[in-house]
N, C-alpha and C positions, 0 to 999 in steps of 0.2 A: 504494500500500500504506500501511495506518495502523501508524505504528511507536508514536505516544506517543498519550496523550490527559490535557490535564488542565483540571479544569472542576471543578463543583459536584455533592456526590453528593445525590443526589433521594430515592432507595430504595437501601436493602440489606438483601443477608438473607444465611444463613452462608455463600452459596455463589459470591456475584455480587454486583454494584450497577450502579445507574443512573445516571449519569455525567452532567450537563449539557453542554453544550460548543454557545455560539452560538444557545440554544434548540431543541436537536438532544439526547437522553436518547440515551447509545449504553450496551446491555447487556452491563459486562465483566465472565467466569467468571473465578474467580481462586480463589487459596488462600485458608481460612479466616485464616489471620494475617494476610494482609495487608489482611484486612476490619478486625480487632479490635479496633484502639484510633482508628477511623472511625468517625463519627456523618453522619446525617444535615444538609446543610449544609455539613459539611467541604468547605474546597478540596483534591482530590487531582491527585496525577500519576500513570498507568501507565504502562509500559513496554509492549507488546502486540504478541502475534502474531496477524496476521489468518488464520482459514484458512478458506475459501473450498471450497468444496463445489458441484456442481452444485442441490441440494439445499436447504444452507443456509450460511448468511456470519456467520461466530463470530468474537468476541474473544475473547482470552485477557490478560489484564493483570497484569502483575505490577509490587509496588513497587520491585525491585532489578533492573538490566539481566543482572545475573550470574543471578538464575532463569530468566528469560527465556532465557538460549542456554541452560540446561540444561535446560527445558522444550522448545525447539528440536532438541537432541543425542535427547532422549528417544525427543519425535516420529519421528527421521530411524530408530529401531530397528523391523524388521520385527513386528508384531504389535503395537504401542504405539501408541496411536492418542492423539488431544489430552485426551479425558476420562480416559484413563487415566494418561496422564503428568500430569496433574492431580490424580490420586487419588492416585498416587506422592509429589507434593510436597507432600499436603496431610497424610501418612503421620505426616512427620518433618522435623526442621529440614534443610537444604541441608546443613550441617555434617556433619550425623550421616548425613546419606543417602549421600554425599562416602566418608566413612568406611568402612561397609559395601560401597561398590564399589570403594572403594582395596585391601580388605582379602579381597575376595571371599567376602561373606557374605550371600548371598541370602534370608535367615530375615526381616531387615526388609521385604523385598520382597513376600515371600510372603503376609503379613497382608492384602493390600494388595486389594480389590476388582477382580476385573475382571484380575488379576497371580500366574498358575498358577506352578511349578516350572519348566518350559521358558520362558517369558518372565521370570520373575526372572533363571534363569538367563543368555541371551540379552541382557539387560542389563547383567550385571556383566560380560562377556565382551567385549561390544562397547566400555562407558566405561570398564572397568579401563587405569588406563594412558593415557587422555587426557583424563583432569581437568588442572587445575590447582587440584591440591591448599594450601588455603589455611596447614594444617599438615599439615606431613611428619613423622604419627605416627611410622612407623617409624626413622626416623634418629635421634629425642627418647630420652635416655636412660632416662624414666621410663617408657617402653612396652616398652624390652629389659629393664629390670628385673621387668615385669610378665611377659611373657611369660617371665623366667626364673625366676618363682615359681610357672609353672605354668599363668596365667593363658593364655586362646586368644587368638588374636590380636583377634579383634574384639571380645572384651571388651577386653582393654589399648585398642585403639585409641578405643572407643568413650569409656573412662575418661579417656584422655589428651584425647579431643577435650571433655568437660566440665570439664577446669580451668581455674581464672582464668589469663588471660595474664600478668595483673602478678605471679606467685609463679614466681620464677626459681630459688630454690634448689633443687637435685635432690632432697635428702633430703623438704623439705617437700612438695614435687610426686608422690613416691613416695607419702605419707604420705596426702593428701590423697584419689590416685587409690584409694587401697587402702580408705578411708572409704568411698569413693561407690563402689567394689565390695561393700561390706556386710561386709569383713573389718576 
């Protein structure tokens, strides 16, 4: 099984690149961000899941091992298949997608190609609850302050999950999240 691959990229376009590795081009699908600040030439590293099909023999590459098992968790949900848990990540940052299944809110989900009302759903039901959530919106005071002025939870959480880390003060963090709510 190919878990990593890192080489010289040959081609790319929004969706994929062509990898060097030994004089061997292998084509790995990935999310648009991890293509974007890549140029042709670039030495890269992916992290990659192989899936293997009677059919056809696909990579999936990602730059952080942490998408990679949630591209993994994705795959393992009935109806999710690799290009779709691809569509999924290429949706919304890991953070924010993190967020909405912490918070069970399938409206990001739903946008999402290929990702109806029963499979969003399905999704947030099966990862809710076995992330390892990076921040534990909920416990942060500036999320119970938000959802005690009203806000819903997946706005607060959504809010809380775009603050800078470095601003510890609660007032300022209140202050800040309520800015990037539009109030």
């Amino acid at each position: 099984m190919i878990a990593q691959i890192r080489g010289k990229i040959i081609e790319k376009n929004f969706e994929s690149a062509i990898v060097e590795v030994g004089g061997v081009g292998y084509e790995i699908l990935t999310v648009p961000s991890a293509l974007a600040d890549l140029h042709e030439g670039d030495e890269v590293r992916f992290v990659v899941h192989e899936h293997i099909r009677e059919d056809q023999h696909t990579l999936f590459g990602f730059r952080e091992p942490e998408t990679r098992q949630f591209f993994t968790r994705l795959i393992s949900i009935n109806g999710v298949g690799p290009k779709v848990a691809l569509a999924i990540l290429s949706a919304t940052s890991l953070d924010n997608l993190k967020q909405a299944i912490a918070t069970g809110d399938p409206d990001m989900l739903r946008g999402v190609a290929g990702v109806g009302a029963k499979t969003a759903q399905r999704v947030i039901l099966e990862l809710k609850g076995k992330l390892d959530q990076t921040t534990d919106a909920m416990g942060d005071e500036t999320y119970q302050a938000l959802v005690g002025l009203g806000y819903t939870s997946a706005q607060a959480a959504g809010a809380v999950a775009k603050l800078p880390t470095d601003v510890k003060d609660s007032a300022e963090r209140v202050k800040l999240a309520l800015r990037g709510l539009g109030k």
